[in-house]
TORSE-139043 format. One record per atom (N, C-alpha, C, O): residue in one letter; residue number from 1; x, y, z. Coordinates in nm, 4 decimals, padded with zeros to 6 digits, always signed. Each point is the difference from the previous one (the first is absolute). Layout:
% residues N
<node "A",NUM,<X,Y,Z>>
...
***
This chain:
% residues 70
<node "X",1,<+01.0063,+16.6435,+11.8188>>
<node "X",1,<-00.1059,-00.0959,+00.0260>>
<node "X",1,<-00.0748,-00.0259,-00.1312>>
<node "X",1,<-00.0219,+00.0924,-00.0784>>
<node "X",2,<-00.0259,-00.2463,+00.0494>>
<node "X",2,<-00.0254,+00.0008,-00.1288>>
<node "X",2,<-00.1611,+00.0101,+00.0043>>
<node "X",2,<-00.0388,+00.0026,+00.1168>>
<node "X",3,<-00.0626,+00.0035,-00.2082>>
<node "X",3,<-00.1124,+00.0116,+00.0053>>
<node "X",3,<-00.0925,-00.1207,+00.0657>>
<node "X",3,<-00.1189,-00.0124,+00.0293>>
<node "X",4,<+00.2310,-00.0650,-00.0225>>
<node "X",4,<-00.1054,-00.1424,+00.1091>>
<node "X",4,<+00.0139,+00.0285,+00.1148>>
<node "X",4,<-00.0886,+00.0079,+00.0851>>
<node "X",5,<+00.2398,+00.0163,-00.0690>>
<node "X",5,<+00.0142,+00.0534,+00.1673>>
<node "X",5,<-00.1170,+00.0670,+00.0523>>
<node "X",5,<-00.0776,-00.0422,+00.0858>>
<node "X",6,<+00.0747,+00.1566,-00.1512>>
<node "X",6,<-00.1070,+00.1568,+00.0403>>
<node "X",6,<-00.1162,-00.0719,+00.0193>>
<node "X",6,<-00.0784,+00.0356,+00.0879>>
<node "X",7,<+00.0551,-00.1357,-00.1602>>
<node "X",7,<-00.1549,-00.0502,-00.0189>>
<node "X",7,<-00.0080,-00.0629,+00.1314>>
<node "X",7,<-00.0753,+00.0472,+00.0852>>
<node "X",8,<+00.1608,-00.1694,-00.0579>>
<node "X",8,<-00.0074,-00.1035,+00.1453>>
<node "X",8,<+00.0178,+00.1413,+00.1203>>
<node "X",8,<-00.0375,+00.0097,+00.1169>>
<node "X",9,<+00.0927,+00.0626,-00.1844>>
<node "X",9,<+00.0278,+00.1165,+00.1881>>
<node "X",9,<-00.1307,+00.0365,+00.0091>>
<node "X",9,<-00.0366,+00.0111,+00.1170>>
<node "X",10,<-00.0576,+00.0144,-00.2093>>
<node "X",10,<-00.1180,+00.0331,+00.0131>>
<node "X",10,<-00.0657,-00.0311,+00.1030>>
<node "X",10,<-00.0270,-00.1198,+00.0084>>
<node "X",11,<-00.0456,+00.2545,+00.1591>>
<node "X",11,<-00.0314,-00.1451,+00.0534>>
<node "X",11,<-00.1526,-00.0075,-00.1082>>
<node "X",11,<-00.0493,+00.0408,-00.1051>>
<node "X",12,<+00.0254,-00.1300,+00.2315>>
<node "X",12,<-00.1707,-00.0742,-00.1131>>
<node "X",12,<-00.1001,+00.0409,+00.0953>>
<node "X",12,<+00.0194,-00.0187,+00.1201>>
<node "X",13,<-00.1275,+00.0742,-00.1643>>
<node "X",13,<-00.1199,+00.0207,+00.0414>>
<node "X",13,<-00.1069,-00.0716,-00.0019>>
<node "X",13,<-00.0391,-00.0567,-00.1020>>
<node "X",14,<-00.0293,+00.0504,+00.2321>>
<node "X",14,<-00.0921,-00.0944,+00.0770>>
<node "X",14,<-00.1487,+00.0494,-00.0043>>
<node "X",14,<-00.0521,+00.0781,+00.0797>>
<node "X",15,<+00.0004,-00.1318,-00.1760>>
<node "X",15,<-00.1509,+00.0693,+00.0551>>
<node "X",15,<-00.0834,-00.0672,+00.0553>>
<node "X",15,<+00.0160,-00.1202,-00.0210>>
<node "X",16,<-00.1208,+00.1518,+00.0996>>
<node "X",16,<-00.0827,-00.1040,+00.0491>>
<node "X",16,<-00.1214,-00.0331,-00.0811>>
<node "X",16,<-00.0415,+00.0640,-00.0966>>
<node "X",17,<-00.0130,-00.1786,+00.1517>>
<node "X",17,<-00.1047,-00.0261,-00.0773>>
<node "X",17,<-00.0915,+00.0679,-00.0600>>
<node "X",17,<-00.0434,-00.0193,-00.1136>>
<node "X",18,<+00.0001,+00.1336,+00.2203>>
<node "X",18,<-00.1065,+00.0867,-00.0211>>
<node "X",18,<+00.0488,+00.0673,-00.1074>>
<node "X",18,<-00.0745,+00.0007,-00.0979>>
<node "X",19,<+00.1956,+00.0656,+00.0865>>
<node "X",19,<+00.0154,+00.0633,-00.1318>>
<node "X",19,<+00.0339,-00.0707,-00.0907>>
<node "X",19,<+00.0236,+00.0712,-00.0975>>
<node "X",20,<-00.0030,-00.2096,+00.0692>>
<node "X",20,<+00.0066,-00.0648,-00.1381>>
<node "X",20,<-00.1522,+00.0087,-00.0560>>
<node "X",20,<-00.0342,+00.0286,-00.1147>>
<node "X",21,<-00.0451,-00.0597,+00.2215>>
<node "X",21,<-00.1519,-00.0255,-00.0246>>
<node "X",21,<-00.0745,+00.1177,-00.0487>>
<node "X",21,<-00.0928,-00.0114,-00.0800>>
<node "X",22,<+00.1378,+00.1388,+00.1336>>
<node "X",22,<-00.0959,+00.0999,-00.0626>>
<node "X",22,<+00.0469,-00.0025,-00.0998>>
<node "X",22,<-00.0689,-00.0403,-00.0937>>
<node "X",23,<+00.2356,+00.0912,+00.0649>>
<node "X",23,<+00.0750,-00.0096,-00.1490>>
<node "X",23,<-00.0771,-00.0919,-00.1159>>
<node "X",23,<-00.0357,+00.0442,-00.1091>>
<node "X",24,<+00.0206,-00.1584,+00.1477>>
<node "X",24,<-00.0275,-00.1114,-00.0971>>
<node "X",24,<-00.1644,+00.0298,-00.0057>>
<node "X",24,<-00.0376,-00.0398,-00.1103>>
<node "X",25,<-00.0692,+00.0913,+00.1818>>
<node "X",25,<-00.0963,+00.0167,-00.0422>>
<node "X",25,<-00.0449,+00.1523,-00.0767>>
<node "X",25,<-00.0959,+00.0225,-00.0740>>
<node "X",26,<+00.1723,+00.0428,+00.1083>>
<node "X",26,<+00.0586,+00.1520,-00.1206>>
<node "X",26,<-00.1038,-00.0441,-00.1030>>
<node "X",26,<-00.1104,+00.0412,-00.0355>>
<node "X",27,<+00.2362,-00.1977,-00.0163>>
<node "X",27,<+00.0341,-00.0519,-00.1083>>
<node "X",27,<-00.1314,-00.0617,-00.0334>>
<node "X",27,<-00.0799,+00.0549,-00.0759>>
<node "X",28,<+00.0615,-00.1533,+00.1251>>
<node "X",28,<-00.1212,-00.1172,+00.0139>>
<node "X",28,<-00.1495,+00.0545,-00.0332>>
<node "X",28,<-00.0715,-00.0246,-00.0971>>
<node "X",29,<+00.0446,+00.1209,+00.2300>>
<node "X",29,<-00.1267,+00.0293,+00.0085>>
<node "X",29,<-00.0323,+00.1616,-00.0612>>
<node "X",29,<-00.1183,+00.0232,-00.0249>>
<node "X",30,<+00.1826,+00.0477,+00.0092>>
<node "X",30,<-00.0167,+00.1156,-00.0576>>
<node "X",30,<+00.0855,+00.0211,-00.1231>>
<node "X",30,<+00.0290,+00.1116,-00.0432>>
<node "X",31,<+00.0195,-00.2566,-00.0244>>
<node "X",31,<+00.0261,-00.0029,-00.1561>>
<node "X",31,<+00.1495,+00.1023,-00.0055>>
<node "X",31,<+00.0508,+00.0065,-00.1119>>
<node "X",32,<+00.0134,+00.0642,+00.2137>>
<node "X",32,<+00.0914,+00.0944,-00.0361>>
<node "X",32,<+00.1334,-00.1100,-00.0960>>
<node "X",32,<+00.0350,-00.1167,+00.0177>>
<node "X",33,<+00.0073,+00.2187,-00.1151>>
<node "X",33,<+00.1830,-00.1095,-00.0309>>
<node "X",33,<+00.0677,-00.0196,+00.1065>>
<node "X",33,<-00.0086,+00.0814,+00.0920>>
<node "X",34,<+00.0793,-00.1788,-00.0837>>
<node "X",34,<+00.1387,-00.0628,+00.1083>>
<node "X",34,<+00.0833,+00.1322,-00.0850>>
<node "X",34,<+00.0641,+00.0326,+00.0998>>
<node "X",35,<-00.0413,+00.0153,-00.1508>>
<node "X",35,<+00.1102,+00.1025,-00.0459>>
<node "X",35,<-00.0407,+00.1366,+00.0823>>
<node "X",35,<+00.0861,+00.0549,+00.0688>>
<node "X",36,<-00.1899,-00.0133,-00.0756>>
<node "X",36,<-00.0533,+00.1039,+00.0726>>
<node "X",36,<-00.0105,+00.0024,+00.1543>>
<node "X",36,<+00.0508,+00.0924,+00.0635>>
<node "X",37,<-00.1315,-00.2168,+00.0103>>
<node "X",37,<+00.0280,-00.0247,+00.1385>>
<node "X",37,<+00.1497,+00.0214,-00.0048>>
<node "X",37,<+00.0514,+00.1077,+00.0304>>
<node "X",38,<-00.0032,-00.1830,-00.0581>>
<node "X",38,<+00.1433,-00.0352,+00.0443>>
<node "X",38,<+00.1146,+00.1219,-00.0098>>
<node "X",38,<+00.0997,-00.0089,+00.0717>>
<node "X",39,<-00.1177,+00.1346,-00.1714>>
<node "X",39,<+00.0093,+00.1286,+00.0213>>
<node "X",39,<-00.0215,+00.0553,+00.0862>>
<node "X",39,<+00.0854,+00.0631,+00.0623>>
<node "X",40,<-00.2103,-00.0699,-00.0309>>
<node "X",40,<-00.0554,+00.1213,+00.0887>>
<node "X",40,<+00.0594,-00.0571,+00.1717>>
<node "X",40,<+00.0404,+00.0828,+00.0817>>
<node "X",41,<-00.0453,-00.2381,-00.0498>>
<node "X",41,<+00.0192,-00.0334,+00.1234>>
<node "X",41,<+00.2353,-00.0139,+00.0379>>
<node "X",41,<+00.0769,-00.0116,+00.0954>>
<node "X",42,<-00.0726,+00.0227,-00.2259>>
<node "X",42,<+00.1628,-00.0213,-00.0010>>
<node "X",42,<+00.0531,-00.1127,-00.0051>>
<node "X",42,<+00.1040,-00.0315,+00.0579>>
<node "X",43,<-00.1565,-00.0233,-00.1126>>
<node "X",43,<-00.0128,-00.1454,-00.0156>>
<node "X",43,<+00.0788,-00.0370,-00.1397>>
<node "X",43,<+00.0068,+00.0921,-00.0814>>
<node "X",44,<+00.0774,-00.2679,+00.0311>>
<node "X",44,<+00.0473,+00.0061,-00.0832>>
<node "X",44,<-00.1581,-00.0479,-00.0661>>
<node "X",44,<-00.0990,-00.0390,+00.0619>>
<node "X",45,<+00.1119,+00.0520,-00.1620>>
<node "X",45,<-00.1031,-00.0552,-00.1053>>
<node "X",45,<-00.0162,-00.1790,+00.0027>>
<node "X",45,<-00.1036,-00.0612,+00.0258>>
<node "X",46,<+00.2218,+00.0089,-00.0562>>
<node "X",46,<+00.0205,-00.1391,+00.0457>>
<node "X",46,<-00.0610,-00.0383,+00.1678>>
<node "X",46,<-00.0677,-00.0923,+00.0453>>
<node "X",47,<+00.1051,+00.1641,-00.0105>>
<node "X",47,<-00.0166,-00.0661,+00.1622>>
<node "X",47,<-00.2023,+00.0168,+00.0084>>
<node "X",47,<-00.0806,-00.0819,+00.0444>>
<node "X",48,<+00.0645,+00.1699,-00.0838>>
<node "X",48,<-00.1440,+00.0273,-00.0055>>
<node "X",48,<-00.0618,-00.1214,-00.0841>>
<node "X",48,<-00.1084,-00.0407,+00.0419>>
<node "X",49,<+00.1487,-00.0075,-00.1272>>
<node "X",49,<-00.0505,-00.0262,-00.0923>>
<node "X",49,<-00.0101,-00.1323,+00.0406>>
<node "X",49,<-00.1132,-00.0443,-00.0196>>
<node "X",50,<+00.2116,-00.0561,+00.0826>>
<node "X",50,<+00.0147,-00.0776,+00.0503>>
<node "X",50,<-00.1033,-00.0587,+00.1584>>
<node "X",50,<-00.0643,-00.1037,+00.0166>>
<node "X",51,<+00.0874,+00.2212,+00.0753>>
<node "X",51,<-00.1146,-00.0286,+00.0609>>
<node "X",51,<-00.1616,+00.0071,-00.0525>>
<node "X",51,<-00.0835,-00.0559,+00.0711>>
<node "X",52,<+00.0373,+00.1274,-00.2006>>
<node "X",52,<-00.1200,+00.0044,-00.1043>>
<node "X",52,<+00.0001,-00.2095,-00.0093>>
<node "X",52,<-00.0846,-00.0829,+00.0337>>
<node "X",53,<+00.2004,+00.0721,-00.0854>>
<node "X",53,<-00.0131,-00.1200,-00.0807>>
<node "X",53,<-00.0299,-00.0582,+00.1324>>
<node "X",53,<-00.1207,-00.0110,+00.0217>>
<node "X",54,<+00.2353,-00.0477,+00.1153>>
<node "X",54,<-00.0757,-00.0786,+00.0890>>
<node "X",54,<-00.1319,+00.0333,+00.0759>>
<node "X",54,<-00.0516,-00.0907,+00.0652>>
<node "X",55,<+00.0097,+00.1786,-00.0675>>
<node "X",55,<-00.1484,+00.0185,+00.0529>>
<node "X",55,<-00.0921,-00.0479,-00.1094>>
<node "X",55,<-00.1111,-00.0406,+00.0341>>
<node "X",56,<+00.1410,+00.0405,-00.1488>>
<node "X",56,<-00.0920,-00.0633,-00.1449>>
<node "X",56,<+00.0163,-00.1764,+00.0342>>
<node "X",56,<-00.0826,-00.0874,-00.0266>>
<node "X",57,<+00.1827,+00.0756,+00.0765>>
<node "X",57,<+00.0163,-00.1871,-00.0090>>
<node "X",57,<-00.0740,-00.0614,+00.1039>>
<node "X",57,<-00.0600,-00.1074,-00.0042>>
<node "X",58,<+00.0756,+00.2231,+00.1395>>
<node "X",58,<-00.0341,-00.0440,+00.1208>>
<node "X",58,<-00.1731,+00.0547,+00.0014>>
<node "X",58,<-00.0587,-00.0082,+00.1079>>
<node "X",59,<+00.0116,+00.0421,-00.1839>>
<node "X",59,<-00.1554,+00.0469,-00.0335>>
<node "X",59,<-00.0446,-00.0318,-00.1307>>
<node "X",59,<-00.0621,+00.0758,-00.0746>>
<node "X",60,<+00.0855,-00.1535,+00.0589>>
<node "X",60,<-00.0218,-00.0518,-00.1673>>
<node "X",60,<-00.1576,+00.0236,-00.0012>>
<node "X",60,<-00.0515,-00.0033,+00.1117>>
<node "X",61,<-00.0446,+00.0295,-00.2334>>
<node "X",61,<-00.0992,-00.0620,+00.0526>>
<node "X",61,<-00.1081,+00.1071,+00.0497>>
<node "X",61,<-00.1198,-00.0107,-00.0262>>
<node "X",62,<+00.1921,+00.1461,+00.1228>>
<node "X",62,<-00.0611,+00.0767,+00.0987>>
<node "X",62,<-00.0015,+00.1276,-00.1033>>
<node "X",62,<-00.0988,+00.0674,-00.0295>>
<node "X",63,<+00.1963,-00.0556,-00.0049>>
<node "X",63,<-00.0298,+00.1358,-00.1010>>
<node "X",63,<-00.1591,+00.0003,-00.0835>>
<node "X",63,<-00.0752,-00.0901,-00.0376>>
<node "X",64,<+00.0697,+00.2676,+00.0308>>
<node "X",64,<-00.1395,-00.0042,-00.1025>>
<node "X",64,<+00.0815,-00.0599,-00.1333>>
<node "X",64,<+00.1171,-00.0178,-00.0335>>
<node "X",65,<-00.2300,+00.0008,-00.0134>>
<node "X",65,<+00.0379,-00.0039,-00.1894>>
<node "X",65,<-00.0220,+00.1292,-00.0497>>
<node "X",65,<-00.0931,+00.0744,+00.0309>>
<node "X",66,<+00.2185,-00.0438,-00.1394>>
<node "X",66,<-00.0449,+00.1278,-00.0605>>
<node "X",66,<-00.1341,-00.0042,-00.1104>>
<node "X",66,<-00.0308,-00.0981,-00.0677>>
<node "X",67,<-00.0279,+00.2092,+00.0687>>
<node "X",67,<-00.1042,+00.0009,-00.0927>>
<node "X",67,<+00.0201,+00.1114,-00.1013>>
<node "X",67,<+00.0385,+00.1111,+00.0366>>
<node "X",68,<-00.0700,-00.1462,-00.1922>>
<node "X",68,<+00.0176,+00.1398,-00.0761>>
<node "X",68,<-00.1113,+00.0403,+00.0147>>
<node "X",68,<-00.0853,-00.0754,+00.0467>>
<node "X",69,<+00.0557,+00.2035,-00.0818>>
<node "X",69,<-00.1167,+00.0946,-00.0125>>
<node "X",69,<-00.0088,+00.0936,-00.0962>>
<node "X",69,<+00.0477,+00.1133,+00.0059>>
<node "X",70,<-00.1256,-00.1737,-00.1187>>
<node "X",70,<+00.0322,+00.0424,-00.1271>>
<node "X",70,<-00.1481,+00.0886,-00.0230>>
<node "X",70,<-00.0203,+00.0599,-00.1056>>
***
């Protein structure tokens, strides 16, 4: 079996909303990396990162602004 095969046999995992949403606010509201969530929950880094980005498009606007504190 070649390495695409293995990949498509993969099955695929379904999460529900509720856990994209806490995942992505990890990220959002308590500043954690998409590399770190996405560790700790088993998650690919991409796939995390991706729902980050559509919750940023679909909330444009709603995020705080970061502030330095020098």
């Amino acid at each position: 079996m070649s390495g695409r095969e293995s990949r498509l046999s993969r099955k695929r995992r379904n999460f529900t909303p509720e856990y994209r949403e806490e995942a992505v606010k990890l990220v959002i509201e308590i500043s954690r990396p998409v590399a770190q969530v996405a560790r700790e929950r088993g998650l690919a880094e991409s796939t995390l990162g991706n729902w980050v980005d559509a919750w940023r498009r679909e909330h444009a606007g709603e995020e705080p602004r970061l502030t330095a504190n020098y």
